[in-house]
Phi, psi and omega in degrees: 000326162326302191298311178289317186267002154344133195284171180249132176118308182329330169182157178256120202277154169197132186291076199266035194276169184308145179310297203309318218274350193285304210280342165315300183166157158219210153263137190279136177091350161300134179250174234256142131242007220323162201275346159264341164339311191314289199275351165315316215230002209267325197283353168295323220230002175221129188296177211234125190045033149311165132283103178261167158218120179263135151225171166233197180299291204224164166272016153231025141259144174282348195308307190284002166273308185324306166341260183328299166334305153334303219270321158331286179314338194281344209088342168287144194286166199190147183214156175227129172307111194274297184303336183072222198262278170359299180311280175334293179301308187340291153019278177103029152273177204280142184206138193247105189235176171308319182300350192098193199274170173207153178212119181287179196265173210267181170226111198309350192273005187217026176255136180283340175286163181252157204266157172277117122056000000 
């Protein structure tokens, strides 16, 4: 939930799953990376000493830890989402898809917010 309540502008989120799951849904305002992707593309598309935050799917995918690795090695300063995109929608926060954003209701058994009654 750090990532969601974050002043905006503060770091740049980035999604490092396979294109079909970004097209899938994503978090809005992220940008696109996959993680072998990262030292080819990363210093194209990400200015040189953001502050990043990698996700992936879930908390029982490694992927956005390999990420933060990249980037690390890269020099960025770099943190990772752990619940991932997984979390995220869980949540009831917003996922972006071609149809546009869309935000489901949160699920009380992993949402941090509190539910209305």
């Amino acid at each position: 939930m750090d990532a969601a309540d974050s002043a905006p502008g503060s770091f740049v989120l980035v999604d490092t799953r396979r294109q079909s799951s970004w097209d899938h849904g994503h978090i809005p305002g992220a940008v696109h990376l996959p993680t072998a992707e990262i030292p080819a593309r990363a210093a194209a598309l990400i200015p040189a000493g953001s502050s990043v935050v990698v996700y992936s799917w879930g908390p029982g995918c490694n992927g956005s830890t390999f990420a933060a690795l990249a980037f690390a090695e890269l020099g960025y300063p770099v943190r990772e989402m752990i619940g991932g995109m997984e979390y995220w929608a869980r949540n009831g926060l917003p996922v972006e898809t071609a149809d546009g954003v869309v935000v489901r209701p949160p699920d009380g058994l992993v949402t941090a917010h509190q539910l209305e009654p």
